[in-house]
C-alpha positions in Angstrom: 0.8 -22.2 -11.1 0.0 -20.7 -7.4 -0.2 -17.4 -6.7 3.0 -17.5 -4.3 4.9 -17.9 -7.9 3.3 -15.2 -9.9 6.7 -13.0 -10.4 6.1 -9.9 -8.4 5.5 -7.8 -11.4 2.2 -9.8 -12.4 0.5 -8.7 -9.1 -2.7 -6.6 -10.4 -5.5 -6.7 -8.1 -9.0 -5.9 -9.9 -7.7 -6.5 -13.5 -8.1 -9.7 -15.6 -5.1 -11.2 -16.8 -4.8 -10.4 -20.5 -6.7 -13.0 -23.2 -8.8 -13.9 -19.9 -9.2 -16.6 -17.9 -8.9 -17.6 -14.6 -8.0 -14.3 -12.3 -7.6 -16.3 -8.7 -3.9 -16.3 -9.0 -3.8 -12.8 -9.1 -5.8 -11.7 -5.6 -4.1 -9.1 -3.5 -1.1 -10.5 -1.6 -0.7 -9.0 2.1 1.3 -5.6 2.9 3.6 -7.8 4.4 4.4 -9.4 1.0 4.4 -6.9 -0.7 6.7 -5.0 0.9 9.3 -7.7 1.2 9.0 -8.0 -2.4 9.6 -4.3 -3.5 12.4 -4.3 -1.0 13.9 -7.3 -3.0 13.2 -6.2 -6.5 14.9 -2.9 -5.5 18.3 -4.7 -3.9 18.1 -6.6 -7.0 18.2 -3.6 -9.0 14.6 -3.7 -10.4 12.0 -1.2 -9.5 8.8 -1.4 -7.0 5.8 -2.3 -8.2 3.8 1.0 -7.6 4.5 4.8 -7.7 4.2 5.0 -4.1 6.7 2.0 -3.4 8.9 3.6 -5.8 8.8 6.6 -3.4 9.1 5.4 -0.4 11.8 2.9 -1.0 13.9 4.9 -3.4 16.8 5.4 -0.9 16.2 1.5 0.1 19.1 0.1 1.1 20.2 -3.6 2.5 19.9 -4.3 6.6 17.8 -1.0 7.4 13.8 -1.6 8.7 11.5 0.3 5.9 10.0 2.6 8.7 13.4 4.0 9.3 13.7 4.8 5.8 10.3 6.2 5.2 11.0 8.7 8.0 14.5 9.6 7.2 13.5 10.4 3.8 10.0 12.7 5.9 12.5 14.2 7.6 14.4 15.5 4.8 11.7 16.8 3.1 10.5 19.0 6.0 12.7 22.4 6.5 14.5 23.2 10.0 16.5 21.4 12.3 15.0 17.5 13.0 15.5 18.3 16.3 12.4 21.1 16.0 9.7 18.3 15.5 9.5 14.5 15.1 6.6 12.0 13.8 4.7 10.4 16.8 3.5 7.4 14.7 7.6 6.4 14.9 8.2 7.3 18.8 11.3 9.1 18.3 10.4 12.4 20.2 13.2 14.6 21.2 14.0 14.5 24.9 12.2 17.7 26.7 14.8 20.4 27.5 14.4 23.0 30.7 12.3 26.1 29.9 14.5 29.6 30.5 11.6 30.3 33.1 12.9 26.9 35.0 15.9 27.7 34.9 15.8 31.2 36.8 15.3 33.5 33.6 13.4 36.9 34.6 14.1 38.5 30.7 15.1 37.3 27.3 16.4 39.6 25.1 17.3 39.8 21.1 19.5 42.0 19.2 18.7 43.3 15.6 21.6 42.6 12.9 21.1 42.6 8.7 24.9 43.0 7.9 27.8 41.0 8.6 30.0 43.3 7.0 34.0 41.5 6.7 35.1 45.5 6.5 32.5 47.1 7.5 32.4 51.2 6.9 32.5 51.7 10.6 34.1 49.7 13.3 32.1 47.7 15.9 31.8 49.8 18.9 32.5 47.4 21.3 35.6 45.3 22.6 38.5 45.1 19.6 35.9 47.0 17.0 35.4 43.5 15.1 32.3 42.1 14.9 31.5 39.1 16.1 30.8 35.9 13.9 27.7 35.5 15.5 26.1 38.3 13.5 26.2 35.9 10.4 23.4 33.8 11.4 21.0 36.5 12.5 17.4 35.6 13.4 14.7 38.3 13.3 14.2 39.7 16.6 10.4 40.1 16.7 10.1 36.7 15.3 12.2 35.1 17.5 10.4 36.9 20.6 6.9 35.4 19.1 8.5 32.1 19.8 10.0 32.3 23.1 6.6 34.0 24.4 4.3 30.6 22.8 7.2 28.7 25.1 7.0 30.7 28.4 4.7 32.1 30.5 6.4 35.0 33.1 9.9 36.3 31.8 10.0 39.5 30.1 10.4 40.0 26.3 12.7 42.6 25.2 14.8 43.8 22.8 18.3 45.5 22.7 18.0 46.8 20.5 15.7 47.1 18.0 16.9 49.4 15.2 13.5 51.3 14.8 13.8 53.5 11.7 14.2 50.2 9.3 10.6 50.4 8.5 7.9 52.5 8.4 7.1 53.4 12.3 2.9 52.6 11.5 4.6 48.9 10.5 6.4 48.9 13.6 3.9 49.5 15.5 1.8 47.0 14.9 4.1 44.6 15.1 5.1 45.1 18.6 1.1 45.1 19.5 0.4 42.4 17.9 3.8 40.9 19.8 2.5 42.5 23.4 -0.7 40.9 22.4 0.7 37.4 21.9 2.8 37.1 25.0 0.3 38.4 27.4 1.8 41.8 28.2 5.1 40.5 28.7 7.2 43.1 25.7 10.0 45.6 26.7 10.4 47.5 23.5 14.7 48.5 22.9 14.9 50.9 20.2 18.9 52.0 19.3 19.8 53.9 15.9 22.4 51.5 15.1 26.1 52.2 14.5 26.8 50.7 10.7 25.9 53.2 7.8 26.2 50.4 5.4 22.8 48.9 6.8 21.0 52.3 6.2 21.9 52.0 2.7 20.8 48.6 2.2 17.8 49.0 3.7 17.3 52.6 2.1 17.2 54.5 5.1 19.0 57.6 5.4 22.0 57.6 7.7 21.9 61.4 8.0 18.8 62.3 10.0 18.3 59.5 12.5 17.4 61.8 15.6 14.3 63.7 13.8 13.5 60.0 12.2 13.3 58.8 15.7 11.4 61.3 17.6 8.8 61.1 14.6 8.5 57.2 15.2 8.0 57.5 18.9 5.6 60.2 18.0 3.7 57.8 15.9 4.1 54.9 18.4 2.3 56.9 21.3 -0.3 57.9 18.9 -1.0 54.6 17.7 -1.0 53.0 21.4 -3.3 55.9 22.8 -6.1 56.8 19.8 -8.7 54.9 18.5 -8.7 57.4 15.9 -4.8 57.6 14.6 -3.5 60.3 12.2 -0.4 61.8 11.5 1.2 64.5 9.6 4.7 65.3 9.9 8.1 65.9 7.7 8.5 62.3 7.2 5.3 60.3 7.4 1.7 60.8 6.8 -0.9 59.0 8.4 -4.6 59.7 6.9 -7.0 59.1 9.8 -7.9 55.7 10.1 -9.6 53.4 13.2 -6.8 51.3 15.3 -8.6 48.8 17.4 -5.4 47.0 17.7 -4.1 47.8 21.2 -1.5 46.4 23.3 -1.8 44.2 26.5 -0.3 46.3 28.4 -2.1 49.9 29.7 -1.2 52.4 28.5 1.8 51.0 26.4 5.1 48.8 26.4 7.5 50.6 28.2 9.6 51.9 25.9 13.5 52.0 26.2 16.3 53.7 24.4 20.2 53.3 23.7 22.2 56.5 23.1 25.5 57.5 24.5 25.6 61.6 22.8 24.0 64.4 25.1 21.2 64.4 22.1 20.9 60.9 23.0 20.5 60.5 26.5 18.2 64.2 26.6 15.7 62.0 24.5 16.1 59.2 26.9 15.1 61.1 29.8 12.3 62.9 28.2 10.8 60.5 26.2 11.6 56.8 27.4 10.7 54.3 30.5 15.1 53.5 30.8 18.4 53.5 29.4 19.6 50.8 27.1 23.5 51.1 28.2 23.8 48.2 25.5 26.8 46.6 27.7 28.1 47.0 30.7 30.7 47.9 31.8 31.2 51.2 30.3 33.7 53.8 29.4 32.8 57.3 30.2 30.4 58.3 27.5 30.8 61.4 25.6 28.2 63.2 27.3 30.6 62.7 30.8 33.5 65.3 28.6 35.5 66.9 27.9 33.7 69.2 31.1 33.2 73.1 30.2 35.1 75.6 32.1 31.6 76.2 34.3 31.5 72.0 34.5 35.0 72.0 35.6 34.8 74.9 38.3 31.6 72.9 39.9 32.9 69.7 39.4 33.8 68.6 42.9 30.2 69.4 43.9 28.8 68.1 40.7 30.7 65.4 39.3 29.5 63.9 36.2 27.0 61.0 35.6 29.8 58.7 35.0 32.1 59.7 37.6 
């Protein structure tokens, strides 16, 4: 008998065929062989000769190259869209698309959503008060941010807005240094208080409180972007003294931007932040603008309102 009609199964390189004798017939047969032969025994209904044949053609099926199996199943078995990566051995790279910086982008912005309430307890502020289905698929801002600044080497990072008082302010801070870091000095921090009580809840945040939460965070923020040595004692968060060597890129600090539409609101913005986050444009008169007081209304020719 030759070796070309030893049933696949028999092939056993480096053992002796069993009660001895001659083991010529059983020499290692090319990939090539092989291959073709676990392809066959698994069309036939059989199994592949090895583990790793078993593997690799377990979703073999009749007229399709093994190579384009192989990688369909590698594909699979990697998480994200197939579109994100690709194997170079196989030459199937996706077709380079036009950086935001190429195409005339000066920013890139990201919003910050947790809930996609269907009735939510309070209605979206903007447009018909529903929110839009976008909101469903929310990415983390700071996260997403990371990747556009590995992708791009000029445009602005911002955020609009951040809702700040979501996690502890020392946390937040050092995640937008290590993010102004990372991008070269490139970050535009947003910070808004958000509009949707149900996400204060799920998060356990207070909803009652955000203003004195706020100031406390930016109070922490400056502190941590202007100390080496940072402490903090205050009605809502204590800091004990500790060493920050982690500074941002940019000197003294990422400008720092806040949304806010109450008088409250936009007081703190002109005391305490580099701009106004108007959050979209254009805009109703906010409720700072009225109703004007009698003195407002007697001066108000001269002195018309900021939104006049």
């Amino acid at each position: 008998m030759s070796s070309s009609n030893v049933p696949t199964s028999h092939w056993c390189p480096g053992r002796r065929r069993p009660g001895g004798g001659d083991t010529s017939r059983y020499s290692r047969p090319s990939r090539g062989v092989v291959r073709e032969a676990n392809i066959a025994a698994v069309h036939a209904g059989g199994a592949p000769n090895s583990s790793s044949a078993r593997r690799r053609y377990a979703d073999a099926r009749p007229g399709v190259p093994a190579p384009h199996r192989t990688q369909r199943r590698e594909h699979a078995n990697r998480p994200g869209p197939a579109h994100l990566w690709s194997r170079r051995k196989h030459g199937r790279r996706p077709a380079r698309q036009p950086l935001a910086e190429e195409l005339g982008y000066d920013s890139l912005w990201t919003g910050d959503r947790i809930l996609a309430l269907a009735a939510p307890s309070a209605p979206y502020p903007v447009g018909d008060g529903i929110m839009p289905r976008i909101y469903e698929n929310h990415l983390d801002p700071l996260i997403s941010l990371a990747l556009a600044a590995a992708h791009t080497n000029r445009v602005r990072l911002g955020t609009s807005t951040l809702n700040g008082l979501w996690e502890p302010p020392l946390m937040l801070a050092r995640s937008l240094t290590a993010l102004d870091l990372l991008s070269g000095g490139r970050l535009d921090v947003g910070l808004g208080l958000g509009w949707m009580p149900d996400e204060y809840t799920a998060v356990g945040v207070p909803w009652q409180g955000r203003g004195a939460r706020i100031d406390e965070t930016l109070d922490v923020l400056e502190e941590y972007w202007a100390r080496d040595l940072v402490s903090h004692q205050g009605p809502l968060f204590t800091i004990p003294e500790t060493t920050v060597g982690l500074k941002p890129h940019q000197r003294a600090a990422p400008p720092i931007l806040l949304a806010g539409f109450t008088p409250t609101g936009l007081r703190r913005v002109a005391r305490r932040a580099a701009g106004w986050l108007p959050v979209a444009m254009p805009l109703a008169c906010p409720p700072a603008c009225g109703p004007p007081s009698s003195k407002r209304q007697k001066t108000r020719v001269e002195t018309p309102p900021p939104c006049a």
